[in-house]
ROTI-425178 format. One line per 3 residues: number of its first residue (from 1); their letters; for each residue y negated, z negated, x negated of N, C-alpha, C. Coordinates in steps of 0.02 Angstrom, whole numbers, padded with zeros to 5 digits. Example, Ala and Ser with C-alpha at 12.3 -4.5 7.8 and 13.67 -1.06 7.14 Angstrom:
BEGIN
1 = AS = 00284 -00390 -00660 00225 -00390 -00615 00165 -00390 -00660  00112 -00354 -00642 00053 -00357 -00684 -00002 -00394 -00645
END
This chain:
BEGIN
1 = XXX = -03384 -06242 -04326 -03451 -06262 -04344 -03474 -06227 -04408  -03427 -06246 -04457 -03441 -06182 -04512 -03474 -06108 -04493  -03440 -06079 -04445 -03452 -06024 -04421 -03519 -06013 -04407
4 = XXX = -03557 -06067 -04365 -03605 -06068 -04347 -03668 -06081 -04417  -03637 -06124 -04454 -03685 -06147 -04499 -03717 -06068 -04538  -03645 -06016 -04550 -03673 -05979 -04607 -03719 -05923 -04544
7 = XXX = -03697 -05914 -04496 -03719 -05857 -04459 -03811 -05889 -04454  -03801 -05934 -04459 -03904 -05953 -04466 -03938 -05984 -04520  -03877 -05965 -04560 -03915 -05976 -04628 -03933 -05887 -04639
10 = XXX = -03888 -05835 -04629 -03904 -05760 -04641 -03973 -05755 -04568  -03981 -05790 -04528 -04033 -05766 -04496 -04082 -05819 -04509  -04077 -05869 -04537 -04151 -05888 -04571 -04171 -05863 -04618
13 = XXX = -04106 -05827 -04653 -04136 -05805 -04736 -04158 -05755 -04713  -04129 -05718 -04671 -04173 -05631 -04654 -04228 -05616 -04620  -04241 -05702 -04573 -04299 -05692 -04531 -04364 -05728 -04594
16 = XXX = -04339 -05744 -04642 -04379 -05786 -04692 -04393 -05739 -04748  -04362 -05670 -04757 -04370 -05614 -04786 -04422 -05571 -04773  -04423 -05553 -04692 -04468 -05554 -04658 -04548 -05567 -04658
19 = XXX = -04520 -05619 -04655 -04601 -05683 -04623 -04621 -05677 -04730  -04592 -05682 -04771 -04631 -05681 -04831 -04687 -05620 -04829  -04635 -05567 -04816 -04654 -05497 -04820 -04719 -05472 -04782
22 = XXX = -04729 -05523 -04720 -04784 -05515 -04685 -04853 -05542 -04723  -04828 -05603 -04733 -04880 -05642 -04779 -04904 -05630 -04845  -04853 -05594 -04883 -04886 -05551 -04942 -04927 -05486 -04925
25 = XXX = -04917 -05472 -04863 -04961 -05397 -04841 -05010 -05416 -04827  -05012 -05481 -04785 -05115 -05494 -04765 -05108 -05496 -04697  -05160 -05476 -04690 -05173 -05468 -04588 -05149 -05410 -04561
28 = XXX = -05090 -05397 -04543 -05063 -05331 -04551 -05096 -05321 -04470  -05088 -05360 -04429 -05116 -05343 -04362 -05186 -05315 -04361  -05219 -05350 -04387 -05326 -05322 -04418 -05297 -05253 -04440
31 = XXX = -05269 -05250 -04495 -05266 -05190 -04539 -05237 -05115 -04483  -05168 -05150 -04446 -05183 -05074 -04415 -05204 -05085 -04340  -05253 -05113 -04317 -05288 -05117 -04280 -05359 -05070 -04282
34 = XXX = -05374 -05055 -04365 -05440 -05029 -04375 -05396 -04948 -04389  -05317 -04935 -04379 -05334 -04882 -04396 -05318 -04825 -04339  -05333 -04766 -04368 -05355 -04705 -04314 -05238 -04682 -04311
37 = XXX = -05238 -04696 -04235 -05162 -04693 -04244 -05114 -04627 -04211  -05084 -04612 -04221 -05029 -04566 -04196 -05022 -04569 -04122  -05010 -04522 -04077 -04975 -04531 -04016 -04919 -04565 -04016
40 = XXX = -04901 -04598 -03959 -04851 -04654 -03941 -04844 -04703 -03999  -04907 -04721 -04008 -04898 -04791 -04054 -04898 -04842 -04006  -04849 -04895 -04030 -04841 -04961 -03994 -04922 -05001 -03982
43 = XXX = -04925 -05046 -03950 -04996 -05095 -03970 -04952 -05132 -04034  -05021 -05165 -04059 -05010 -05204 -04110 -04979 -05278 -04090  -04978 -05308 -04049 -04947 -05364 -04014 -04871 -05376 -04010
46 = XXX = -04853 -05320 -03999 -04784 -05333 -04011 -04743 -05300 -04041  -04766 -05274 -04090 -04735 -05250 -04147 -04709 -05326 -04198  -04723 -05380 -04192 -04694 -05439 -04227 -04653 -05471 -04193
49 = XXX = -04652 -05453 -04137 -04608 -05484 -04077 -04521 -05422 -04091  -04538 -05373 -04114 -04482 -05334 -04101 -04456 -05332 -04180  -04510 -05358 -04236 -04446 -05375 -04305 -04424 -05430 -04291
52 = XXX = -04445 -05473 -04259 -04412 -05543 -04251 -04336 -05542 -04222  -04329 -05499 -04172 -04277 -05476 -04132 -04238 -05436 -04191  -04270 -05368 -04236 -04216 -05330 -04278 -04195 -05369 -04318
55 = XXX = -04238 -05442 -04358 -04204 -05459 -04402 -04139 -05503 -04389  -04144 -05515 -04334 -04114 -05573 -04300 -04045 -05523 -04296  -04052 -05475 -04249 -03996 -05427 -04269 -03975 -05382 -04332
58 = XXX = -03998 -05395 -04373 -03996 -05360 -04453 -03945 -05435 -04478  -03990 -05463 -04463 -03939 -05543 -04479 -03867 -05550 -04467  -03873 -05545 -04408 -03806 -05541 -04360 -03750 -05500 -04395
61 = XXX = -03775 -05467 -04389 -03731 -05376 -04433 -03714 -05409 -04495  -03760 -05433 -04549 -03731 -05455 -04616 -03654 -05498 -04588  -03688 -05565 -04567 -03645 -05602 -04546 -03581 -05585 -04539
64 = XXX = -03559 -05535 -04504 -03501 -05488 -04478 -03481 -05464 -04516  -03501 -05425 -04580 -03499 -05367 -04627 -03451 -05450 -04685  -03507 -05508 -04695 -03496 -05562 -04744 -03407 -05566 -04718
67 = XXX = -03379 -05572 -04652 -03342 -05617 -04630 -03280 -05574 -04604  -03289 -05503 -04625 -03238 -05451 -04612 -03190 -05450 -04654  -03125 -05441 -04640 -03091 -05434 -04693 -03082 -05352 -04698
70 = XXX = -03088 -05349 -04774 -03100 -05270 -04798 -03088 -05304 -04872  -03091 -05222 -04889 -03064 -05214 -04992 -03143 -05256 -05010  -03136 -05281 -05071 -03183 -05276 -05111 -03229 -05235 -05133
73 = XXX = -03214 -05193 -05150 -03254 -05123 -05180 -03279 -05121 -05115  -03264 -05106 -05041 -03300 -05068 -04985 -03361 -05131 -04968  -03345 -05178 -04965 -03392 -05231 -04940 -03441 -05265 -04991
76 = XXX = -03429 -05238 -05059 -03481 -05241 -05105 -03508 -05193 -05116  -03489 -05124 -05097 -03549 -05060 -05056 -03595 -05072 -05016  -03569 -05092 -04961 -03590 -05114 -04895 -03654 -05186 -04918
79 = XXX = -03627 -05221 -04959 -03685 -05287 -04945 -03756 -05253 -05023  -03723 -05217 -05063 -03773 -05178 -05091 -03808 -05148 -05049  -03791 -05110 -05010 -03833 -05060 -04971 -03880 -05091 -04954
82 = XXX = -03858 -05157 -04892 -03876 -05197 -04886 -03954 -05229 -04887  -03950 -05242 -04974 -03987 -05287 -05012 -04039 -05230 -05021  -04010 -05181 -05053 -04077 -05129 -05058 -04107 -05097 -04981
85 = XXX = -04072 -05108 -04935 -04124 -05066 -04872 -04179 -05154 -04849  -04150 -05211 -04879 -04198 -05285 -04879 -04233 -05277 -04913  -04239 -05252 -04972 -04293 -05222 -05033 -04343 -05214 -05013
88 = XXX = -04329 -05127 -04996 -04361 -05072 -04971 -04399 -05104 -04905  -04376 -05130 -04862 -04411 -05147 -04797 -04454 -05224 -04811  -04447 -05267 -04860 -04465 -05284 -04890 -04555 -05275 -04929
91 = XXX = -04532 -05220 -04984 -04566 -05200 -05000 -04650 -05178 -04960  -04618 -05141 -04915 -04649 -05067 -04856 -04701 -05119 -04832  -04710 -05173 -04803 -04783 -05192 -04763 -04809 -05198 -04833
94 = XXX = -04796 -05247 -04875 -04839 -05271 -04937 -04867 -05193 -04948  -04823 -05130 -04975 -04880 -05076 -05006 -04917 -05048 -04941  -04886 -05031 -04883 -04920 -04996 -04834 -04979 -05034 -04801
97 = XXX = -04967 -05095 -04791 -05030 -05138 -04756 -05063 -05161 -04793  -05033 -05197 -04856 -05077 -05254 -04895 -05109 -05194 -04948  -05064 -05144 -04983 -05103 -05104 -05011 -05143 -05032 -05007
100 = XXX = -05141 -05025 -04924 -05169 -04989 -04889 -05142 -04905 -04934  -05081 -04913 -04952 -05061 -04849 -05015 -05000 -04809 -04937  -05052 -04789 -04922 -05016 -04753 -04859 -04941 -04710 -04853
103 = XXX = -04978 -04650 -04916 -04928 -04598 -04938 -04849 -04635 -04981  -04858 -04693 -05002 -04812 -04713 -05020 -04782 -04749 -05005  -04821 -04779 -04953 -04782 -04811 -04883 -04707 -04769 -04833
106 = XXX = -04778 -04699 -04854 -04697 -04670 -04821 -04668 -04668 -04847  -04636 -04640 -04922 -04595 -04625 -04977 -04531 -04680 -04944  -04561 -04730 -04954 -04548 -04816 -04954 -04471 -04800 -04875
109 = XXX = -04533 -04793 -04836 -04497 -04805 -04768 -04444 -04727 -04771  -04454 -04685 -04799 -04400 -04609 -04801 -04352 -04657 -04829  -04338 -04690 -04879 -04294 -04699 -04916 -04245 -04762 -04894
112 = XXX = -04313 -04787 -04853 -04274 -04836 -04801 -04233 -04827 -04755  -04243 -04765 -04722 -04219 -04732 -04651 -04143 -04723 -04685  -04129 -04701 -04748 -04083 -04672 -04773 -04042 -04697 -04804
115 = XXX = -04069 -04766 -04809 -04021 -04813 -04844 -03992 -04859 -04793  -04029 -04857 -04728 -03989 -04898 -04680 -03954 -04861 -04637  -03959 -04779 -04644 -03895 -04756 -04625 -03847 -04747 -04662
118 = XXX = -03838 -04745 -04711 -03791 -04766 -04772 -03777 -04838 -04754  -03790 -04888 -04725 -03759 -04928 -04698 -03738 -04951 -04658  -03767 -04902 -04625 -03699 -04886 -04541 -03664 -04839 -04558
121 = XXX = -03654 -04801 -04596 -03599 -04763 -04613 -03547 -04835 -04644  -03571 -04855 -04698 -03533 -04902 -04737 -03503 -04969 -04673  -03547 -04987 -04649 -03535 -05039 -04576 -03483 -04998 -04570
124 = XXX = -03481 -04939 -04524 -03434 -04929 -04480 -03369 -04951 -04504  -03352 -04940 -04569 -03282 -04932 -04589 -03279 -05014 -04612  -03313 -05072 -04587 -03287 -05134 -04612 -03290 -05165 -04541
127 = XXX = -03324 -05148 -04485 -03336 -05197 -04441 -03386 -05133 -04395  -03332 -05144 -04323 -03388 -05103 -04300 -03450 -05131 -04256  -03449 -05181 -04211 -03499 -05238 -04209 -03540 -05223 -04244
130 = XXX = -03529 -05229 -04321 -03595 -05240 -04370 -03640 -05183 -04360  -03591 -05129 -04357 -03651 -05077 -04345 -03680 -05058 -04283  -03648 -05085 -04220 -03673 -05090 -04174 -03723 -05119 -04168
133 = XXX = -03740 -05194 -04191 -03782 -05224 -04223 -03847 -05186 -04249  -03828 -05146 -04296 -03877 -05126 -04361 -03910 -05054 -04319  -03866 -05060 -04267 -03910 -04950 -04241 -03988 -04982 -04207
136 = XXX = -03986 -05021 -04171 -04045 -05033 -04145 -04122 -05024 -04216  -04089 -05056 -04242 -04155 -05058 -04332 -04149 -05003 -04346  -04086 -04960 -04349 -04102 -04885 -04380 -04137 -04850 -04342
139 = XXX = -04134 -04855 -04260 -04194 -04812 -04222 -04247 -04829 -04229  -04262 -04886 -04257 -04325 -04930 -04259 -04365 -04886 -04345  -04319 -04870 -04376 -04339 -04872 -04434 -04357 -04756 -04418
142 = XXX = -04328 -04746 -04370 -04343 -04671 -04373 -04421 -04674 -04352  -04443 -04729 -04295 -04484 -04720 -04266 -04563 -04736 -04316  -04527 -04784 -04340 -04571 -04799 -04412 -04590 -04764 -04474
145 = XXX = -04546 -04720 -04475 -04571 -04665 -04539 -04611 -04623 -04479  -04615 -04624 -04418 -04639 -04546 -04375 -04699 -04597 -04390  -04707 -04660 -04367 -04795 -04690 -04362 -04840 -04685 -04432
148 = XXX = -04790 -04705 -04505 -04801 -04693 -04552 -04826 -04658 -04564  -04810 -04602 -04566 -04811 -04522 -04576 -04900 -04502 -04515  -04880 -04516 -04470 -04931 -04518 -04427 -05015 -04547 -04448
151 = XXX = -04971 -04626 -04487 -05055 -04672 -04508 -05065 -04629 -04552  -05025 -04615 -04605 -05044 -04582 -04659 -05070 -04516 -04651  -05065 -04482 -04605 -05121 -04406 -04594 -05176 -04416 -04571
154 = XX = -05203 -04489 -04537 -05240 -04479 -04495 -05298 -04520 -04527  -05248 -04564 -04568 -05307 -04619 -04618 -05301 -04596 -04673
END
C-alpha cells in the first residue's frame, strides 16, 4: 500500500505541476487557436488530453528512478535532471502562451529537448522502465520545439 501511496503522490504532484503551469499561461487553447500554424499541427483539443497522459507517465518514470536501487551520486543526477527538465517545461506555456514571447519559447523548449535526453541517458543506467516510461515525452518534446519553432516563424 505504501507503494501505491507514493506512486500518486509523484503523479498528483506532476499532474499538479502541470495544471499550475496551464493556469499561469491563461487561455492557452484561445491563444493558439488565433495563431497562423505550421504543417502537421495537432488540433487544439487534444493537446491537454496528451500532457495529461505524458505527465502521468513522466510521473511513473520518477517513481521508478525514486525507488531504484542505485549509488547516490547517480540518482541525485538523475532526480536533478529531473527537476530542471519540470522547470523548464514548467516554465515554457507561462512564457510561450501567457507571454506570447515566442522566440524564447523556443530557447525554453531547445533546452528542454536536451535536458530530458540527458535524462534518458541518466534513466537508462538506474532503471530501464523509467526510461521506457520517459521516451514517449522525449518524442513529444522533439515535436514541440518543431511546432515552436514553426509558431514562432509564422507569428
Amino acid at each position: 500500500m505504501k507503494k501505491i501511496g507514493q506512486w500518486l503522490l509523484c503523479v498528483f504532484g506532476i499532474e499538479a505541476v502541470g495544471g499550475l503551469s496551464g493556469l499561469l499561461a491563461g487561455d492557452i487553447a484561445a491563444t493558439y487557436a488565433t495563431l497562423h500554424k505550421p504543417p502537421f499541427s495537432p488540433p487544439g483539443n487534444i493537446i491537454g488530453i496528451i500532457w495529461i497522459v505524458l505527465y502521468a507517465l513522466i510521473a511513473t518514470a520518477l517513481y521508478f528512478i525514486l525507488n531504484a536501487p542505485s549509488r547516490k551520486k547517480v540518482k541525485n543526477e538523475a532526480l536533478f535532471l529531473f527537476g530542471l527538465q519540470l522547470l523548464l517545461n514548467f516554465i515554457w506555456s507561462i512564457v510561450f502562451f501567457g507571454g506570447e514571447n515566442f522566440w524564447l519559447g523556443v530557447v525554453i523548449v531547445i533546452l528542454l529537448l536536451i535536458t530530458v535526453f540527458c535524462c534518458l541517458v541518466r534513466f537508462y543506467s538506474i532503471q530501464k522502465l523509467a526510461t521506457f516510461l520517459f521516451t514517449p515525452y522525449f518524442i513529444w518534446c522533439i515535436y514541440a520545439a518543431y511546432l515552436a519553432i514553426g509558431l514562432a516563424i509564422k507569428n
